[in-house]
C-alpha positions as CSV (number, residue, x, y, z in Angstrom):
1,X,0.0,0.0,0.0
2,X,2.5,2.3,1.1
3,X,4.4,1.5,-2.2
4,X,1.2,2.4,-4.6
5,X,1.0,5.6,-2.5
6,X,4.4,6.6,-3.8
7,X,3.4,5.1,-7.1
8,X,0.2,7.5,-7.1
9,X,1.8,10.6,-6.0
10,X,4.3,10.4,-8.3
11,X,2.4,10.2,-11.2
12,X,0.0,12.9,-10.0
13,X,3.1,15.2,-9.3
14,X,4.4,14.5,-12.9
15,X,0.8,14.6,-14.4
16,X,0.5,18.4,-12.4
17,X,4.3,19.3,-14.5
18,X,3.2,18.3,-17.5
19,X,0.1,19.9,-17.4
20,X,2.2,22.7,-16.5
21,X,4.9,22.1,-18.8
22,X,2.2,22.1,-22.0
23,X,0.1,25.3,-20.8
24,X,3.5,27.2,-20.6
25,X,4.9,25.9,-24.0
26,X,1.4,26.2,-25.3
27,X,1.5,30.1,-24.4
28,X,4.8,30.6,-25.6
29,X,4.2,29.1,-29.1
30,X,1.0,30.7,-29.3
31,X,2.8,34.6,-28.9
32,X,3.1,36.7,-31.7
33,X,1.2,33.6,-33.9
34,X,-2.4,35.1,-32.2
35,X,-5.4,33.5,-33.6
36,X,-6.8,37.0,-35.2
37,X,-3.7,38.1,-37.0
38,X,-2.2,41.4,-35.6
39,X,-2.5,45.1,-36.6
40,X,0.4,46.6,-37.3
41,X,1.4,50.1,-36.5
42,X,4.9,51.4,-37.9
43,X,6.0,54.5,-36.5
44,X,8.8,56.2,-38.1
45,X,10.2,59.6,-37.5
46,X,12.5,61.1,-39.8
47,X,15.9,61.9,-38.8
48,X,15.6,61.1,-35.1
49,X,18.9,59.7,-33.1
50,X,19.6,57.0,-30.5
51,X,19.2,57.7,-26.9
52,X,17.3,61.4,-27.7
53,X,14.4,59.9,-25.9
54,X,13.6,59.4,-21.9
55,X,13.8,55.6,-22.2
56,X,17.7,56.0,-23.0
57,X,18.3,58.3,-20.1
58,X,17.8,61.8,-22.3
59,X,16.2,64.3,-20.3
60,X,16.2,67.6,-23.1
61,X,14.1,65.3,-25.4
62,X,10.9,64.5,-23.7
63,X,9.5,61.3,-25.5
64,X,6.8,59.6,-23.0
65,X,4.6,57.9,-25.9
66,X,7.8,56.4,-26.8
67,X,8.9,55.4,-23.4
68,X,5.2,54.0,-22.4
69,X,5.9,51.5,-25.2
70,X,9.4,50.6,-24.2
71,X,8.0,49.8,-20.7
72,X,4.9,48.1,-21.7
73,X,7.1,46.2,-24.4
74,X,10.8,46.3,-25.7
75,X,13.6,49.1,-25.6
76,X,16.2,48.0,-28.2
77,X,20.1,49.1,-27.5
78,X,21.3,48.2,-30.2
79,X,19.2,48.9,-33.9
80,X,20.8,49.9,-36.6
81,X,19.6,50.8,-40.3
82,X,22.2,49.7,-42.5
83,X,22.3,53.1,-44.3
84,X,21.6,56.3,-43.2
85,X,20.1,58.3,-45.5
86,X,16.2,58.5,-45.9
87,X,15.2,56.7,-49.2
88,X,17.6,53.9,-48.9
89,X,17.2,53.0,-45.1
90,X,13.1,53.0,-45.9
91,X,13.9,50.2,-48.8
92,X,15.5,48.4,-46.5
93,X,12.9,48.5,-43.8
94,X,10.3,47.7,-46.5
95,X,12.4,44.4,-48.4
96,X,14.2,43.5,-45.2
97,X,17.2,43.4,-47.9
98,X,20.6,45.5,-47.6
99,X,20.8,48.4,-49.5
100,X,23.8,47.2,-51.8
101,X,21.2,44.2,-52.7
102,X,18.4,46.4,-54.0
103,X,20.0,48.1,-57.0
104,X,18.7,51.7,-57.5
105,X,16.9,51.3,-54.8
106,X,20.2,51.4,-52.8
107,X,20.6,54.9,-53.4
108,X,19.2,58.5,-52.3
109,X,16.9,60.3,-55.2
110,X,16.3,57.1,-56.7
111,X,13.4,54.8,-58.7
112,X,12.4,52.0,-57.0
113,X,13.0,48.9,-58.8
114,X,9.7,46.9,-59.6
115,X,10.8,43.8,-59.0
116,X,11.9,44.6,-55.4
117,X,8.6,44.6,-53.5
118,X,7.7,45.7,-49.8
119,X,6.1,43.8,-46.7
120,X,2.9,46.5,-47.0
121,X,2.0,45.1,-50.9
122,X,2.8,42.2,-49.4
123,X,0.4,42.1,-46.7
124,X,-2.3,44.2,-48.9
125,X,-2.3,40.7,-50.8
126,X,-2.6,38.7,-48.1
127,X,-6.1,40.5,-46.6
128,X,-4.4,43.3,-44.9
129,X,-6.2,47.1,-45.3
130,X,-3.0,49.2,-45.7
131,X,-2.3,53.0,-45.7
132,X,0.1,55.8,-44.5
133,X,-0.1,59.3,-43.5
134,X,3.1,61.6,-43.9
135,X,6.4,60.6,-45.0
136,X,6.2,56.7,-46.5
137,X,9.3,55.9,-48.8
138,X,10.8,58.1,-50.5
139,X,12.6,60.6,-52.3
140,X,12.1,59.2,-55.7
141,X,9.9,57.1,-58.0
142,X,8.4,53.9,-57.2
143,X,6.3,52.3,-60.2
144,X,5.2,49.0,-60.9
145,X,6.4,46.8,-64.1
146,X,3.8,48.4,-66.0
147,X,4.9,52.5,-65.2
148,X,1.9,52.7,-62.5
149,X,2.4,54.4,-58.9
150,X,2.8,51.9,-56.7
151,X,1.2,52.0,-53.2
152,X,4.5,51.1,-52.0
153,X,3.5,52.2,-48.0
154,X,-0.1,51.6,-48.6
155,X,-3.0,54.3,-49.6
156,X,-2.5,57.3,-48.3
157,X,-4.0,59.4,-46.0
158,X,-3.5,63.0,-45.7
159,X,-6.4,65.3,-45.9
160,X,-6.3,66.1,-41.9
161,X,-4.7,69.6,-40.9
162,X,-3.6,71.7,-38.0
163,X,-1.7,74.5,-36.8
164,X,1.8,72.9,-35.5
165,X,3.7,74.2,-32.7
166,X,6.2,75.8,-34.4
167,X,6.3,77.6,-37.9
168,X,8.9,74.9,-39.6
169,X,6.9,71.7,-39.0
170,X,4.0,70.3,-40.9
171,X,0.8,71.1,-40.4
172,X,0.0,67.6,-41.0
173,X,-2.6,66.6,-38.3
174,X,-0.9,62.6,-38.5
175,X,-3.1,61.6,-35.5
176,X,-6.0,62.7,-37.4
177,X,-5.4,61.0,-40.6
178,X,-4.7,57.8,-38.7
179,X,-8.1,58.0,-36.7
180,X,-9.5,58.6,-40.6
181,X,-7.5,55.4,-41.8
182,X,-8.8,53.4,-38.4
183,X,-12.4,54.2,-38.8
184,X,-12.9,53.0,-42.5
185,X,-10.5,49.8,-41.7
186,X,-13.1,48.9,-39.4
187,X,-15.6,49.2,-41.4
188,X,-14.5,45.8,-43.0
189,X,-15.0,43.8,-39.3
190,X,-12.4,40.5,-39.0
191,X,-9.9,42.1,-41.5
192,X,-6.4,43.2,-39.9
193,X,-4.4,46.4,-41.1
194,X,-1.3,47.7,-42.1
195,X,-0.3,51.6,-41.2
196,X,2.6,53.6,-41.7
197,X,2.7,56.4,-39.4
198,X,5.5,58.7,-40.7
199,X,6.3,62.2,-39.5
200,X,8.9,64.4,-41.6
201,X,9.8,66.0,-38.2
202,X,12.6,66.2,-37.1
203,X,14.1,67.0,-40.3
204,X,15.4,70.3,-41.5
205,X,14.4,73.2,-41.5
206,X,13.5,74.0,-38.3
207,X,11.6,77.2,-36.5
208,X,15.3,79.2,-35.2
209,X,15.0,79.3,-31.6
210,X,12.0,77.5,-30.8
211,X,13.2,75.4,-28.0
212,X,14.2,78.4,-26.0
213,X,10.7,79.9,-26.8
214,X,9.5,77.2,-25.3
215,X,10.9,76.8,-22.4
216,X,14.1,75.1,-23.0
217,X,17.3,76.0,-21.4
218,X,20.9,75.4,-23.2
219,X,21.9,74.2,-19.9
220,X,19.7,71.1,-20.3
221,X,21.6,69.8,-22.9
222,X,23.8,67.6,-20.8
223,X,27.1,66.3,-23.7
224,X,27.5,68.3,-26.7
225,X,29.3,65.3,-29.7
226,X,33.2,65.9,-29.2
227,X,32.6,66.7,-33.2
228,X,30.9,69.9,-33.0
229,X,32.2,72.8,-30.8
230,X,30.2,73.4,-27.7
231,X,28.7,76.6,-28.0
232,X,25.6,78.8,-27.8
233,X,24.5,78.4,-31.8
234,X,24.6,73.9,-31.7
235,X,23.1,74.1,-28.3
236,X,20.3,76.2,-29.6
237,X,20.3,74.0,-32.6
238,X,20.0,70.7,-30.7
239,X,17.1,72.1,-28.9
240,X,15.5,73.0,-32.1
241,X,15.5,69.6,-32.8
242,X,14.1,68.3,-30.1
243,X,11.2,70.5,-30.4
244,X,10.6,68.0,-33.3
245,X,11.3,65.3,-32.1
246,X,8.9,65.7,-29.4
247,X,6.0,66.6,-32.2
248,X,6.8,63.0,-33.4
249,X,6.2,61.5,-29.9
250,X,2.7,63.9,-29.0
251,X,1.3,62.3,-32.2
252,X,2.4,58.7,-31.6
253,X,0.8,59.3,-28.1
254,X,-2.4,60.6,-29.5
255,X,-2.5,57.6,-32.2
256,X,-2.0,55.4,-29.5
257,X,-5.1,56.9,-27.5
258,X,-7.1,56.3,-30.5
259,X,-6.4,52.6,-30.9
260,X,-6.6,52.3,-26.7
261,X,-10.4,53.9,-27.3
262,X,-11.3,51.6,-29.9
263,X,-9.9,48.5,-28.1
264,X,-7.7,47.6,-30.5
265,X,-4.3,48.6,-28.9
266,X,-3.7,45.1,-27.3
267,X,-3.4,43.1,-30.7
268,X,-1.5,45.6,-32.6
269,X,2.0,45.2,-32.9
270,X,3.9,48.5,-32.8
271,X,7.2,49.6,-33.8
272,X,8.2,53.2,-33.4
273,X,12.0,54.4,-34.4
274,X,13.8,56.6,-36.7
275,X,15.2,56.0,-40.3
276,X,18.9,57.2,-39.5
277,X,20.5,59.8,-37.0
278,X,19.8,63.6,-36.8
279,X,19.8,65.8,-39.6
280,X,23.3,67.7,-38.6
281,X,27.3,67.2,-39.6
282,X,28.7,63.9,-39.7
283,X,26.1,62.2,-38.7
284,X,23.0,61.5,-41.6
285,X,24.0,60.5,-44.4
286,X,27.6,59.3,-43.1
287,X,28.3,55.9,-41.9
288,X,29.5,56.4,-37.9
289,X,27.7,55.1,-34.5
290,X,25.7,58.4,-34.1
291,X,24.6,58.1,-38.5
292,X,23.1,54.3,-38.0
293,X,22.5,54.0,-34.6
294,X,18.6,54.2,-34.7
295,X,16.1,54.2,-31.6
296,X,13.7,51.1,-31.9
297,X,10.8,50.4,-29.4
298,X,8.2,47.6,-29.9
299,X,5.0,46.9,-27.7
300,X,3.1,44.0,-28.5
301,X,1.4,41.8,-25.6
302,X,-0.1,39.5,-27.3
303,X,3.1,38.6,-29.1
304,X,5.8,39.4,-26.5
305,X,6.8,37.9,-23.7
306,X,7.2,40.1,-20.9
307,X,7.5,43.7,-20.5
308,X,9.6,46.2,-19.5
309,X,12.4,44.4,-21.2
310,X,15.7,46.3,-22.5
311,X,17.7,43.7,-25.2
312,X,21.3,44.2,-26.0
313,X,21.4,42.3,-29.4
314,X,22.2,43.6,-32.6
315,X,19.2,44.2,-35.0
316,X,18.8,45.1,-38.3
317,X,16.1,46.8,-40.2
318,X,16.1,44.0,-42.3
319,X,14.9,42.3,-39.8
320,X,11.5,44.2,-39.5
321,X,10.2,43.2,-43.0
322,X,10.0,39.1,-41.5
323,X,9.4,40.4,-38.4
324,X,6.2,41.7,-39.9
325,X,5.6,38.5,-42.7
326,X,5.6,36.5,-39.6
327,X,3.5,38.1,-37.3
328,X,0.5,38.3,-40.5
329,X,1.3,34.7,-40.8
330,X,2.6,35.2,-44.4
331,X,4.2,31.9,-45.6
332,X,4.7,32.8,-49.1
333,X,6.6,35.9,-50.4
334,X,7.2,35.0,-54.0
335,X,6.6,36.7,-56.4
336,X,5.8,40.0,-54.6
337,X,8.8,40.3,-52.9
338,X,12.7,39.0,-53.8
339,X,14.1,36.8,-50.7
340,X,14.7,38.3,-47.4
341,X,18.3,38.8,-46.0
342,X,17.1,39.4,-42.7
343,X,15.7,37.6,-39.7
344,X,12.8,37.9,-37.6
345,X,12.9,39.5,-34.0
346,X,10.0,36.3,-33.3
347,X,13.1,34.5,-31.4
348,X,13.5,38.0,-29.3
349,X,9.7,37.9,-28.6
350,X,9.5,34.6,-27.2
351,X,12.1,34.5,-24.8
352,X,11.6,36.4,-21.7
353,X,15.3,37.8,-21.2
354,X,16.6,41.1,-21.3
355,X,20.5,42.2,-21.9
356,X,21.8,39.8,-24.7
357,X,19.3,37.4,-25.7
358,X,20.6,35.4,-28.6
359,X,23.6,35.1,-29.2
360,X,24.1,34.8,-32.9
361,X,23.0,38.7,-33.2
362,X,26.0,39.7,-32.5
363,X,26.8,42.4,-35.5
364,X,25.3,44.1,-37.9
365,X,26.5,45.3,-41.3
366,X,26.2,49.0,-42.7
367,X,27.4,51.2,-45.9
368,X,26.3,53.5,-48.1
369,X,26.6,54.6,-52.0
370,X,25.4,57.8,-53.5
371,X,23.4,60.0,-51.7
372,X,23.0,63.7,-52.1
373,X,24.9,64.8,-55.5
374,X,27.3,67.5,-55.8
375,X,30.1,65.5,-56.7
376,X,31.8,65.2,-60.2
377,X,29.7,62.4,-62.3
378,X,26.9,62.0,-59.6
379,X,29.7,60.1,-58.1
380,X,28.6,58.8,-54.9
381,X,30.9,57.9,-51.5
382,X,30.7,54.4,-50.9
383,X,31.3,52.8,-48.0
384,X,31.0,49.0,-46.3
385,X,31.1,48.9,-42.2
386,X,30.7,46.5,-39.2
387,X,29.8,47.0,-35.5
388,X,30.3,43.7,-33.4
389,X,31.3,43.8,-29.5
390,X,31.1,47.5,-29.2
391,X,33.9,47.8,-32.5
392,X,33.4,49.9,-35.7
393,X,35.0,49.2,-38.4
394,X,34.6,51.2,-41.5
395,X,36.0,50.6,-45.4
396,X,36.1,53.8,-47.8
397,X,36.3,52.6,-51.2
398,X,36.8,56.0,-53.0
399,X,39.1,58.4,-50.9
400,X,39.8,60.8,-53.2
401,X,36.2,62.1,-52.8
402,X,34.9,64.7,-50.5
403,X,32.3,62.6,-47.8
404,X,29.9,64.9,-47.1
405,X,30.0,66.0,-50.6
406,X,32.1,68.5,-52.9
407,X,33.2,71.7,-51.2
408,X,32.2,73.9,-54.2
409,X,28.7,72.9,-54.1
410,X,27.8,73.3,-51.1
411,X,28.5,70.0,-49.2
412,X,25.2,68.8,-50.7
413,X,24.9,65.8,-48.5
414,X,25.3,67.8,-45.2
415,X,21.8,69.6,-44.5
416,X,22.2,73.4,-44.3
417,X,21.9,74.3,-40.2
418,X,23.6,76.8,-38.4
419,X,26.1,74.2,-37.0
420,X,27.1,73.3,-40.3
421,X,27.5,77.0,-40.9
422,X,29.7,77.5,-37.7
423,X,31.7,74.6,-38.3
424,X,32.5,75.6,-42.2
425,X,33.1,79.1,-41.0
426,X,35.6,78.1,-38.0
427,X,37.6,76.9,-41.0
428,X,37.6,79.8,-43.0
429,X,39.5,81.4,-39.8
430,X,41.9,79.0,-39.8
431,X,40.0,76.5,-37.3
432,X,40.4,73.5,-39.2
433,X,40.0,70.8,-35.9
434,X,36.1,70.4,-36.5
435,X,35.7,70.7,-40.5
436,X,38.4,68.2,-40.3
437,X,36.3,65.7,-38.5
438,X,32.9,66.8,-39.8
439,X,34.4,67.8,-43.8
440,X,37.4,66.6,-44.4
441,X,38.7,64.0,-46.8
442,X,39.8,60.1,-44.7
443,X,41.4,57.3,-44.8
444,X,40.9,53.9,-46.8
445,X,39.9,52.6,-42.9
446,X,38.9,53.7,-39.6
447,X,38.4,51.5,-37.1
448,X,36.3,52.5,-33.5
449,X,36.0,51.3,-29.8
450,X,32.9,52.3,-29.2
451,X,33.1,51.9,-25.6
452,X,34.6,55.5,-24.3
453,X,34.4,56.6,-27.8
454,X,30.6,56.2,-29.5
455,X,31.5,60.1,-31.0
456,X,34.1,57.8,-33.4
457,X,36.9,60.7,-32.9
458,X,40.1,58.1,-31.7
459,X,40.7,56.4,-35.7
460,X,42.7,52.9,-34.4
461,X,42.7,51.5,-37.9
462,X,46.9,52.1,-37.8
463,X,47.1,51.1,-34.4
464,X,49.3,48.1,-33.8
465,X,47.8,46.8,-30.9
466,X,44.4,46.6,-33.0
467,X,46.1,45.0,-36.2
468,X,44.0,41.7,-35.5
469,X,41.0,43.1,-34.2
470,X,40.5,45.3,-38.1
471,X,41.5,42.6,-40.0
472,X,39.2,40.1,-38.6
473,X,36.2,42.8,-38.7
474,X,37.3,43.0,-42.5
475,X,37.2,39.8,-42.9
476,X,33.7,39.4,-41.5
477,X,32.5,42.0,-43.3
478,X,33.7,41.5,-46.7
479,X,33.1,37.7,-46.6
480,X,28.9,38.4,-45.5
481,X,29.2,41.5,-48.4
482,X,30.2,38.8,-51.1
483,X,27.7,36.1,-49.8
484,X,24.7,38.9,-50.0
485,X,26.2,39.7,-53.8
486,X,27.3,42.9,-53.3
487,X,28.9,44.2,-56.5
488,X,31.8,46.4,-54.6
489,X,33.3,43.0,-53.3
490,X,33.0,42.1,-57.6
491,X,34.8,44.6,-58.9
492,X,31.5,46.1,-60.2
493,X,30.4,49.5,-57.7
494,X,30.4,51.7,-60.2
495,X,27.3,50.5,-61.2
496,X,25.8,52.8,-57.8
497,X,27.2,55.8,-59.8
498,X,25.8,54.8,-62.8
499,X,21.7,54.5,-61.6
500,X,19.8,57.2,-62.7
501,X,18.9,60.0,-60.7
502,X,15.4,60.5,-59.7
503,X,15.5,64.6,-59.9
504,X,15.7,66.0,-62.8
505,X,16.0,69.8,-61.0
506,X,19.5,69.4,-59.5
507,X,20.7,66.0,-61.2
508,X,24.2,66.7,-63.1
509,X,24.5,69.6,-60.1
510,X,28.4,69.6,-60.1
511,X,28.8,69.9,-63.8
512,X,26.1,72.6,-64.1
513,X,27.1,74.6,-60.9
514,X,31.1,74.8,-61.8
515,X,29.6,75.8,-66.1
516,X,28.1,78.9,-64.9
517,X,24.1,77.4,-64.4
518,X,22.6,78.9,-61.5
519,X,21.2,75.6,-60.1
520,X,19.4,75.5,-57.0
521,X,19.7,73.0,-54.0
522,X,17.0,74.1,-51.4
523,X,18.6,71.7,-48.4
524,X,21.4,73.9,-47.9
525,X,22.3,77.7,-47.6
526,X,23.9,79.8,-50.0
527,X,26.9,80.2,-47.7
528,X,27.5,76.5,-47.7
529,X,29.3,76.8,-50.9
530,X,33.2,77.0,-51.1
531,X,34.7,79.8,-53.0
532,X,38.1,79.0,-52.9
533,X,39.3,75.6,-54.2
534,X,40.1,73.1,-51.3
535,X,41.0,70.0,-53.7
């Protein structure tokens, strides 16, 4: 007796753990695969940095839409787009391909390539209602094999107004349009949807001297970038910017009250980050920590597991496109879309850690090709990078040529600001230091610890002490780059030159500017452009 006793409660404790075993196994398998497939909200601010938010510790950039859904979700250390300008880092978001794998598409001012198709026309095949309001892809032409528009973010929706805050940002009433979009989406009940939420704040220009008017001190700016000087005009243009960025956040808030009302906030999967870094020197459209380094929150309950959770690893944003495929429960991407180089954050999802959660995302890949002209030919200034364990390394292809673009012209691929005008007129007194590190011409390879220097101003490439640690991040990197097919590792990069440009107004700009043609580039000012010849 007393031996079927033990028999009994045995079989009852190991009938209680796996009872207990399948519940928890079934609720992890069933996260982020929900029986009613998700809505998705992406929400994308344009030129907005890493750690300008209060979940990263920033307290002149107030962001508490942001933060509410990195508590209630997933604050991401350590996204990156793989190129930081806007055009090409939205391709990639939208193929979850590299930007050296998507032809044109790879470049700034560009036409889309039909055969490269996007997760949105994805999903609007697969049952999803899709639209957009503000900034989707773009600048340039996306058209389908037959020369027709494509609805390459969805259908757009932009008829809602109001006054802004400040006299340089949009009177585009986003929250509006999105309540719009939301109301005839549910018109069709039991189909899921698809938005894309994208605010051209906080790019240039901006209202000069709206974060002191309101209510901003310079003082609360707590590190100015070792790159710039720290003085009264970038402090005053940082919090300019954050004016903007905070008109980002205010409408992601008021979207997010929208979906709360309508009860639909639970089962909608929601991303909210940045395409590349702020729109100042040396950092868009340039290929350092501060340039790629993007901020990335996602809030999901029904497809996360846990909350409050801050993850170390390295992501891509070509990992959102199968992030997304996934979570619609998309098996088949052909022939919409070409294959996907990325993977899906599903295996970040399930797990309940925080820090570094698997260990295989341990780098990410970035570069860059042409993207503002100004150059001689359209030429373009290519580079391949790497960041693994806190290391940046960094190959320029074509040294010769001026990075933020030619100094005659303007610097075309440096926004006009009044820190780019401070720092181009420091030089023109004979303070080279900062145009040297924001304008000036580099070497074949830099190399950066990003741990005590994330402002990439200590080059170790010729270090000896570091002669392994470069040539096994080349090796890495140019090993993945000719795997993916990129045509630099062939011999063949010219060919990013060679793509047509996408506007017709300032295409050709160095040969026409330097012939005597009085050719316009709005994004900068007249003083940007060199008189004397610095080649």
């Amino acid at each position: 007796q007393a031996l079927g006793q033990g028999y009994h409660g045995r079989m009852r404790s190991f009938l209680r753990r796996g009872i207990a075993s399948f519940l928890l196994c079934a609720g992890l398998s069933s996260l982020g695969q929900a029986a009613e497939r998700p809505n998705i909200l992406f929400a994308i601010a344009d030129d907005w940095s890493f750690g300008h938010a209060g979940a990263y510790g920033c307290d002149w950039v107030r962001t508490p839409n942001f933060d509410r859904l990195a508590k209630e979700g997933i604050l991401f250390q350590r996204a990156y787009t793989p190129n930081a300008k806007c055009a090409p880092s939205r391709a990639i978001i939208l193929t979850g391909r590299n930007s050296w794998q998507l032809e044109n598409a790879g470049n700034h001012m560009t036409i889309f390539p039909a055969k490269f198709g996007g997760w949105v026309e994805l999903l609007e095949a697969n049952g999803y209602t899709t639209g957009y309001t503000g900034k989707g892809w773009g600048p340039g032409f996306a058209r389908d094999a037959n020369g027709k528009a494509r609805k390459i973010t969805g259908t757009a929706w932009q008829k809602q107004n109001s006054k802004p805050p400040a006299r340089a940002i949009s009177h585009n009433n986003y929250a509006g349009n999105f309540a719009d979009f939301l109301k005839a989406a549910s018109e069709t009940e039991g189909k899921p949807w698809a938005f894309w939420f994208g605010t051209t704040e906080p790019h240039r220009g901006y209202e000069y001297g709206v974060g002191r008017r309101m209510g901003k001190k310079l003082s609360d700016i707590d590190r100015v970038p070792k790159y710039w000087p720290d003085n009264e005009v970038i402090r005053n243009d940082m919090l300019d910017y954050s004016i903007e960025v905070e008109h980002y956040d205010n409408h992601l808030g008021k979207i997010v009250a929208t979906l709360e009302a309508a009860g639909q906030l639970d089962n909608t999967l929601i991303v909210a980050t940045s395409d590349h870094g702020m729109p100042f020197p040396r950092v868009k459209g340039q290929a350092y920590e501060s340039s790629n380094h993007i901020p990335l929150a996602i809030r999901w309950p029904k497809g996360i597991n846990g909350r409050g959770r801050v993850v170390t690893d390295y992501v891509s944003f070509t990992d959102l496109a199968p992030t997304f495929i996934e979570a619609a429960g998309v098996k088949q991407i052909a022939p919409i879309m070409q294959p996907i180089t990325g993977r899906s954050l599903f295996d970040i999802f399930r797990s309940p850690k925080s820090g570094r959660v698997i260990a295989s995302r341990d780098h990410v890949l970035i570069g860059k090709e042409r993207h503002d002209i100004g150059r001689p030919n359209n030429w373009g200034y290519p580079i391949r990078g790497i960041v693994k364990d806190n290391w940046l390394y960094l190959h320029n292809f074509e040294i010769d040529r001026w990075p933020s673009g030619h100094p005659t012209t303007g610097y075309l691929n440096c926004d006009g600001s009044p820190t780019k005008t401070t720092i181009l007129n420091q030089r023109r007194d004979g303070m080279y230091h900062f145009w040297n590190l924001n304008f000036g011409k580099r070497p074949k390879e830099e190399l950066f610890y990003l741990t005590g220097d994330a402002d990439c101003v200590k080059n170790l490439a010729e270090s000896k002490s570091q002669l392994r640690m470069k040539m096994t991040l080349r090796k890495q990197l140019f090993a993945e780059l000719r795997a993916q097919g990129d045509p630099r590792m062939f011999g063949k990069g010219d060919v990013f030159d060679n793509y047509p440009y996408s506007g017709a107004a300032t295409d050709n700009f160095y040969q026409r500017y330097t012939s005597g043609e009085k050719v316009r580039a709005g994004w900068v000012n007249p003083a940007d452009f060199e008189k004397e010849k610095l080649d």
